[in-house]
N, CA, C and O atoms as a GROMACS GRO file, in nm:
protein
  352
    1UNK      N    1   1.934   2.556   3.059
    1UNK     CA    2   1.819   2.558   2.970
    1UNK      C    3   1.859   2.521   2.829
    1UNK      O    4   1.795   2.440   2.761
    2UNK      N    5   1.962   2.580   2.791
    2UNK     CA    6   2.011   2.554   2.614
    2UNK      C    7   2.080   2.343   2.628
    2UNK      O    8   2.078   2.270   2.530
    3UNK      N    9   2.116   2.308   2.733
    3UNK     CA   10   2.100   2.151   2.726
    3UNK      C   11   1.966   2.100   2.698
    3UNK      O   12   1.970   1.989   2.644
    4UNK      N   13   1.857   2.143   2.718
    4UNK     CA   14   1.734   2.067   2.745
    4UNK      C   15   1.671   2.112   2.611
    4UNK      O   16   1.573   2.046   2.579
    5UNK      N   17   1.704   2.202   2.535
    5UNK     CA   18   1.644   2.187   2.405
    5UNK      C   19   1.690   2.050   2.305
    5UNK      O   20   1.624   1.962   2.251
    6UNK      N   21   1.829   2.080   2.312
    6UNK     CA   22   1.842   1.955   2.206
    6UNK      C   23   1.844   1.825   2.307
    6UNK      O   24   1.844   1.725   2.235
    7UNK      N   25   1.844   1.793   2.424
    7UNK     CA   26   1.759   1.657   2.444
    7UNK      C   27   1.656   1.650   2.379
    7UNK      O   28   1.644   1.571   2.286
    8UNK      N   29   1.533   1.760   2.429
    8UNK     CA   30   1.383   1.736   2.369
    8UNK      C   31   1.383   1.693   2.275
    8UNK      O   32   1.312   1.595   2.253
    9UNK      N   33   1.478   1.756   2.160
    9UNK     CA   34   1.494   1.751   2.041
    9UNK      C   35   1.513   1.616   1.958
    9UNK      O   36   1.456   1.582   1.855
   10UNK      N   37   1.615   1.544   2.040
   10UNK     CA   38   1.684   1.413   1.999
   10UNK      C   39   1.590   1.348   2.061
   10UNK      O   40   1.540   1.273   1.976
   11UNK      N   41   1.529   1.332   2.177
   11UNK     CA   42   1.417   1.232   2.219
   11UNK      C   43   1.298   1.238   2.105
   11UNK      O   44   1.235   1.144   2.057
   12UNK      N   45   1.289   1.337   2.085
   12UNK     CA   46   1.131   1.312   1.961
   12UNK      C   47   1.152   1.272   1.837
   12UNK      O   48   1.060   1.219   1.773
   13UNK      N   49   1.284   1.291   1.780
   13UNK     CA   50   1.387   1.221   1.663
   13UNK      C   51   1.361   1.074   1.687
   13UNK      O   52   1.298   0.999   1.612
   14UNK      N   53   1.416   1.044   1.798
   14UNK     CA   54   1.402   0.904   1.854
   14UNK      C   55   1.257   0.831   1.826
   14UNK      O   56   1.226   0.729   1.764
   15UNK      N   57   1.178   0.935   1.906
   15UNK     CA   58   1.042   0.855   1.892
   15UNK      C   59   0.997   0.818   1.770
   15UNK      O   60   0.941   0.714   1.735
   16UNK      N   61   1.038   0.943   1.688
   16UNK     CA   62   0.929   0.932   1.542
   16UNK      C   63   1.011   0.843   1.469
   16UNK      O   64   0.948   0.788   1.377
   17UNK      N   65   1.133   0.809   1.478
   17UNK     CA   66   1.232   0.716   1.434
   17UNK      C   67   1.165   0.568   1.401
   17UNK      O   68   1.130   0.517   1.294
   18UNK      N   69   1.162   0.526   1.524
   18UNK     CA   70   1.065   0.405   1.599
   18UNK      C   71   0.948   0.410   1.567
   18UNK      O   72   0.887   0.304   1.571
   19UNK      N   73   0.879   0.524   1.527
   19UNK     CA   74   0.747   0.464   1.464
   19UNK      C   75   0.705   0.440   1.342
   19UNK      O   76   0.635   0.348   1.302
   20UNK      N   77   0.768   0.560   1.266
   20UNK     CA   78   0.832   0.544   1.104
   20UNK      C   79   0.774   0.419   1.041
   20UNK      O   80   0.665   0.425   0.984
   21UNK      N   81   0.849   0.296   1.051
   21UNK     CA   82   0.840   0.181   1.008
   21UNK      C   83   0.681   0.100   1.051
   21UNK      O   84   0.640   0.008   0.981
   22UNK      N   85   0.618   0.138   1.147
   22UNK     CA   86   0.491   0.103   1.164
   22UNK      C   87   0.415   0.184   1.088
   22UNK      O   88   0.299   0.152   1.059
   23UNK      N   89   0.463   0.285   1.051
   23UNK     CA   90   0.368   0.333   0.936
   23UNK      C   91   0.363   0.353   0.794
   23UNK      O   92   0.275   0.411   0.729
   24UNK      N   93   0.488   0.286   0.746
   24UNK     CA   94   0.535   0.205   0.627
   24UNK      C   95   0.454   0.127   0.585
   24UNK      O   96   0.415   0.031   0.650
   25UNK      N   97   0.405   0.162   0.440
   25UNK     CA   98   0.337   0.071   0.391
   25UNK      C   99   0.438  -0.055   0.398
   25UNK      O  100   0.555  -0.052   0.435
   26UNK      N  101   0.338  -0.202   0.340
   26UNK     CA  102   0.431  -0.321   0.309
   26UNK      C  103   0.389  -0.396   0.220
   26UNK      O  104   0.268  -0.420   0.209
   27UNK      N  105   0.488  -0.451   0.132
   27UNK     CA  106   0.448  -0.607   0.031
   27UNK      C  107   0.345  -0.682   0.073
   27UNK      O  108   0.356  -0.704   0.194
   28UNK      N  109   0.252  -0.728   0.025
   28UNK     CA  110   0.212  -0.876   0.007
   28UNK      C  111   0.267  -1.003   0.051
   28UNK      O  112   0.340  -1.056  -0.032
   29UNK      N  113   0.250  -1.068   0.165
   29UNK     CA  114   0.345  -1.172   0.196
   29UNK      C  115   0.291  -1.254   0.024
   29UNK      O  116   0.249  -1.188  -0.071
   30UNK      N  117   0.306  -1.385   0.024
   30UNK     CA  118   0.307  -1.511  -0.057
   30UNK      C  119   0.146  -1.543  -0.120
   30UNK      O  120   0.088  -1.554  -0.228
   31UNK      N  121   0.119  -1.548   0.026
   31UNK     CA  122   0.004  -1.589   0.021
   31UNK      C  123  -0.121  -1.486  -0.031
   31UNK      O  124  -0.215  -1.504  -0.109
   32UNK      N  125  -0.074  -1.357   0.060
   32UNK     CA  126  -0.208  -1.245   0.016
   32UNK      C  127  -0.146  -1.229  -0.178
   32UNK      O  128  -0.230  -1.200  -0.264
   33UNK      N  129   0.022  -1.255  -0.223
   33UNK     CA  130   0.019  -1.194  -0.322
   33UNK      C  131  -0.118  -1.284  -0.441
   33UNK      O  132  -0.201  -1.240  -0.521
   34UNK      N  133  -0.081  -1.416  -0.398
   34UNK     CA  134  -0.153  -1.514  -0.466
   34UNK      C  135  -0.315  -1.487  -0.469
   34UNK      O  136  -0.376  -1.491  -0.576
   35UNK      N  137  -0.385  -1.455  -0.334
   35UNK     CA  138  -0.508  -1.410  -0.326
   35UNK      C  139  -0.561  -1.261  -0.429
   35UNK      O  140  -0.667  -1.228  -0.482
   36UNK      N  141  -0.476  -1.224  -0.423
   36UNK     CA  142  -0.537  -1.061  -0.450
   36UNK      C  143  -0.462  -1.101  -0.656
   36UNK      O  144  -0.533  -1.047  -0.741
   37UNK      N  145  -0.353  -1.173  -0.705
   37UNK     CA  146  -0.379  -1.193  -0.817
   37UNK      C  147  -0.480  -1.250  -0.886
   37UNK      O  148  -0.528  -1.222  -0.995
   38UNK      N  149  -0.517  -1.362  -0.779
   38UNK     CA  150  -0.644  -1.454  -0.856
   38UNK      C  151  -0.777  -1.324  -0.844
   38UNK      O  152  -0.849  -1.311  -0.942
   39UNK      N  153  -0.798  -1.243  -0.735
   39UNK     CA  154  -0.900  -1.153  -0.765
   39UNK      C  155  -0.852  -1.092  -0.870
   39UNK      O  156  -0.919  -1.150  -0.956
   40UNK      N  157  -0.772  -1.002  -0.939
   40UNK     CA  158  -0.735  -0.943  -1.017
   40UNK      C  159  -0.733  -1.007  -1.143
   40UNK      O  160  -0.746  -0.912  -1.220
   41UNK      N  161  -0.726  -1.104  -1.209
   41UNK     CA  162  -0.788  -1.259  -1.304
   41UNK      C  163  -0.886  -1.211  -1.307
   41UNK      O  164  -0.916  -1.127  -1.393
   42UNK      N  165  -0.968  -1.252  -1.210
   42UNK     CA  166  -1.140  -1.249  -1.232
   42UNK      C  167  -1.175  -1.165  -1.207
   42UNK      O  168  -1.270  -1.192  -1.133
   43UNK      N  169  -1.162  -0.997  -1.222
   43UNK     CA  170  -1.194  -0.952  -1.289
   43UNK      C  171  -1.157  -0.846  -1.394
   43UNK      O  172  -1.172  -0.726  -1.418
   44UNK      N  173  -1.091  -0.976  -1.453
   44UNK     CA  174  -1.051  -0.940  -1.606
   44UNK      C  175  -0.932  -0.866  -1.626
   44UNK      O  176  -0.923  -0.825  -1.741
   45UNK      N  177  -0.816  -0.828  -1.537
   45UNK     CA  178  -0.702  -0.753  -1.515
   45UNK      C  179  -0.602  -0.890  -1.592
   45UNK      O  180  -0.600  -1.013  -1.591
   46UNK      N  181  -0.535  -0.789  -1.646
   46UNK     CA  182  -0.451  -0.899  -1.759
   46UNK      C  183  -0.300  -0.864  -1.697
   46UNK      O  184  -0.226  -0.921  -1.777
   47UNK      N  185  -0.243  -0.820  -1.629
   47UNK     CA  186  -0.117  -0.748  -1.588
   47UNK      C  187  -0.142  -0.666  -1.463
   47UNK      O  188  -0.252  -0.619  -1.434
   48UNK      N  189  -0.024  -0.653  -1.387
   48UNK     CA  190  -0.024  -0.498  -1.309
   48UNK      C  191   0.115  -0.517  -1.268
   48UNK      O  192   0.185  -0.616  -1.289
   49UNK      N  193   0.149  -0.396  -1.197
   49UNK     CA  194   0.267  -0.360  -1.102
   49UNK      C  195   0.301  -0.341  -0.972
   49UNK      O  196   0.357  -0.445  -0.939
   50UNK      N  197   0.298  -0.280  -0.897
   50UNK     CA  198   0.346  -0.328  -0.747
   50UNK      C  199   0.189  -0.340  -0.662
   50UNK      O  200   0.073  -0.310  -0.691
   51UNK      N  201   0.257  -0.401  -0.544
   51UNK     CA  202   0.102  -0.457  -0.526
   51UNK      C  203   0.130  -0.396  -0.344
   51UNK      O  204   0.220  -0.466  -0.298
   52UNK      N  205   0.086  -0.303  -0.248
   52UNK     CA  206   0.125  -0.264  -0.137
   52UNK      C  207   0.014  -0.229  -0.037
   52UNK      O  208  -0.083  -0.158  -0.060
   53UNK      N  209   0.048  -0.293   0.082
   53UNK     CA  210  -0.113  -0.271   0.168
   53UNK      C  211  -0.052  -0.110   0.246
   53UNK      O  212   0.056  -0.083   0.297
   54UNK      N  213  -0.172  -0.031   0.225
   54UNK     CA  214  -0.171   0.097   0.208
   54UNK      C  215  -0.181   0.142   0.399
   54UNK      O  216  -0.232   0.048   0.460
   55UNK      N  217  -0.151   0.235   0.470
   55UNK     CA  218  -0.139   0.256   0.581
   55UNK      C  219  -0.295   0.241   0.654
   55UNK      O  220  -0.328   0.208   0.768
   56UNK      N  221  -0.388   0.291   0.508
   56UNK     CA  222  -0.545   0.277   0.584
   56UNK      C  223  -0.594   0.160   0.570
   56UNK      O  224  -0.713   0.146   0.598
   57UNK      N  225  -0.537   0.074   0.536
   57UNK     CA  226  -0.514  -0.081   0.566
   57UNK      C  227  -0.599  -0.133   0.450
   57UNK      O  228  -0.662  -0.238   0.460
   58UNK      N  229  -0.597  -0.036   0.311
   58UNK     CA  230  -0.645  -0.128   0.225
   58UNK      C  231  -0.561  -0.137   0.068
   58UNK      O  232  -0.532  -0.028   0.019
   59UNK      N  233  -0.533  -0.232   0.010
   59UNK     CA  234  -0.443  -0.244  -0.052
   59UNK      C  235  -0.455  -0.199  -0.215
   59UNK      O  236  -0.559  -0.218  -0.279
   60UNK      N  237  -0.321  -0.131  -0.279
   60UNK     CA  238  -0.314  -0.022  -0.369
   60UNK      C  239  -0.258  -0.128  -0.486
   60UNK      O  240  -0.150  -0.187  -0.479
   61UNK      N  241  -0.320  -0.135  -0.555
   61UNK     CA  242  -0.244  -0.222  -0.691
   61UNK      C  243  -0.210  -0.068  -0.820
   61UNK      O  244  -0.283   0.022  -0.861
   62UNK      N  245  -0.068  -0.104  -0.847
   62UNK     CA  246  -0.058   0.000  -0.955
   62UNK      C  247  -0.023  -0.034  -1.095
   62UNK      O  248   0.043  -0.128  -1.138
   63UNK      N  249  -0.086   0.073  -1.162
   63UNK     CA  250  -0.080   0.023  -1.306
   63UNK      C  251  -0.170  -0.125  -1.361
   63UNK      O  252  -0.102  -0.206  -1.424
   64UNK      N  253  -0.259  -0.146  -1.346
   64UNK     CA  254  -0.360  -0.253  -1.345
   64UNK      C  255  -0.421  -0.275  -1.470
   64UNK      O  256  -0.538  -0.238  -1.475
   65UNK      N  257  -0.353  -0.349  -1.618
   65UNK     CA  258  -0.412  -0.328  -1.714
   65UNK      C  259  -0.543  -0.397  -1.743
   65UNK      O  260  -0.538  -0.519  -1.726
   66UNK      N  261  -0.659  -0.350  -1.781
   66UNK     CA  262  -0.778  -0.429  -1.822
   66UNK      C  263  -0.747  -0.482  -1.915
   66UNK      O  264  -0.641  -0.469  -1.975
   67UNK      N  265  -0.863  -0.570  -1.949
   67UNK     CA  266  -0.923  -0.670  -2.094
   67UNK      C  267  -0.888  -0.571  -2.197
   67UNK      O  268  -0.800  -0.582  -2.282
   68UNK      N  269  -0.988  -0.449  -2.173
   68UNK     CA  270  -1.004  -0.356  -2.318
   68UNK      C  271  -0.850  -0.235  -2.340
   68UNK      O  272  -0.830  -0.144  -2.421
   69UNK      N  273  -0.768  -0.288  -2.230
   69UNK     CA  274  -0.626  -0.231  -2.250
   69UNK      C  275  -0.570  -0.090  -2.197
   69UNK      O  276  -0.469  -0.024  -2.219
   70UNK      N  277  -0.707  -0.072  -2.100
   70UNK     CA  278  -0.678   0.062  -2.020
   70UNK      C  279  -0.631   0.030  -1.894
   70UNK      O  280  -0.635  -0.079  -1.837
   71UNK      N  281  -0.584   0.141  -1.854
   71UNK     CA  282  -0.488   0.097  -1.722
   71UNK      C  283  -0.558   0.175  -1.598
   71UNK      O  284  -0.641   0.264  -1.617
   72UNK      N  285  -0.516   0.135  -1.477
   72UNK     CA  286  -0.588   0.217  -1.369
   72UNK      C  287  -0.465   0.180  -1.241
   72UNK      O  288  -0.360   0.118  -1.240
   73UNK      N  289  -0.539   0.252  -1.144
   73UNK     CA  290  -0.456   0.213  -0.992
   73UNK      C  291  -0.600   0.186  -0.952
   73UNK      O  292  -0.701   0.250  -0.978
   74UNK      N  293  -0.577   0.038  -0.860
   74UNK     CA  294  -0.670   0.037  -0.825
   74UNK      C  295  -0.675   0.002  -0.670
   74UNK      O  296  -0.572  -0.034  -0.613
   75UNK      N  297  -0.805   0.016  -0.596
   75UNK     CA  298  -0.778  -0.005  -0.437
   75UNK      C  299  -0.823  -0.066  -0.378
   75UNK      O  300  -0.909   0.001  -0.319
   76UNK      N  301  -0.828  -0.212  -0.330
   76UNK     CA  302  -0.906  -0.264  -0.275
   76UNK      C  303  -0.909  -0.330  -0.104
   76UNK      O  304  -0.812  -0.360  -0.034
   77UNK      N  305  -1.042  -0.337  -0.077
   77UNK     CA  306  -1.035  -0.334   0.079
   77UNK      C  307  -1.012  -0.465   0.098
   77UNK      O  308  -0.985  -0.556   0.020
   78UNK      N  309  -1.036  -0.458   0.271
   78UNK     CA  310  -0.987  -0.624   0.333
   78UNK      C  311  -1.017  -0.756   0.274
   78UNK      O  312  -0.941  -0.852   0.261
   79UNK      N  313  -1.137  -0.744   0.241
   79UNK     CA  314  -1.208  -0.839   0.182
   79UNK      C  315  -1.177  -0.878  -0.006
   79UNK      O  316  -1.212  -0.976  -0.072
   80UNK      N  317  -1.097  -0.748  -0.047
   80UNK     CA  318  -1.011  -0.753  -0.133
   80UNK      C  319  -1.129  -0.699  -0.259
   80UNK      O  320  -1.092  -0.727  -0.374
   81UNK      N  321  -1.230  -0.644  -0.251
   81UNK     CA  322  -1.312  -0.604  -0.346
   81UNK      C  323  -1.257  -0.528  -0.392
   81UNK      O  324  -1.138  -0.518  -0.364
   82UNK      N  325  -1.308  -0.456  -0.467
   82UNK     CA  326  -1.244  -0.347  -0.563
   82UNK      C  327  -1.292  -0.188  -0.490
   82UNK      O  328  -1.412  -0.160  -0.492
   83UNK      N  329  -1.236  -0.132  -0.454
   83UNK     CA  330  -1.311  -0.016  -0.361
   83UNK      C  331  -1.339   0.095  -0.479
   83UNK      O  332  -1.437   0.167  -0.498
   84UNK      N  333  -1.213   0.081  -0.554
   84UNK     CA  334  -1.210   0.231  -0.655
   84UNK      C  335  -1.064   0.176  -0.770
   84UNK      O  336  -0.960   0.113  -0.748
   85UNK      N  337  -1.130   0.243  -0.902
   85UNK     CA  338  -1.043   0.222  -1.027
   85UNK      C  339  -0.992   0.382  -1.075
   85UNK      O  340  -1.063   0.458  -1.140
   86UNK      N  341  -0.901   0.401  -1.044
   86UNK     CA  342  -0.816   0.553  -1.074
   86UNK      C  343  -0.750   0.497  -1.215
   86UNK      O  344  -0.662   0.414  -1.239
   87UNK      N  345  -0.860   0.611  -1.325
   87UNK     CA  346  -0.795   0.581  -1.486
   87UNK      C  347  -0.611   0.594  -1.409
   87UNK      O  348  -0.596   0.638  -1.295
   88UNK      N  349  -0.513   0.558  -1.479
   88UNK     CA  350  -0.398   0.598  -1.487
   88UNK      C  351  -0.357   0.706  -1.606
   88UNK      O  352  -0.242   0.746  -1.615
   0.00000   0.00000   0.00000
């Protein structure tokens, strides 16, 4: 019986190991970075900082300075709208 605990143990290590990385957010390939800057241009974002598609599959821009020089995190969905502006 005291063998079969730490198998269980190391098998579910294992599993969650292996899934880990599927549930890692990730960068912007090239192309989405280019898409989601030109949205961020128009409308009116003069700067930001990391740019990461979020596990609920919609993507987190941080530190996002406006025109009038305030900053936010902001979140936008597939379609890349603006879902929500979190003052920073």
């Amino acid at each position: 019986m005291r063998e079969i605990i730490p198998v269980a143990v190391l098998s579910t290590t294992l599993v969650l190991a292996t899934l880990a990385p599927a549930l890692a957010d990730r960068q912007p390939t090239p192309e989405e970075r280019t898409r989601i800057e030109a949205v961020l241009r128009q409308q009116g974002f003069t700067r930001w900082g990391d740019i990461e598609l979020e596990n609920e599959g919609h993507w987190e821009v941080d530190d996002a300075v406006a025109a009038d020089g305030r900053e936010y995190d902001l979140h936008l969905g597939a379609d890349l709208n603006v879902l929500r502006r979190d003052p920073d």
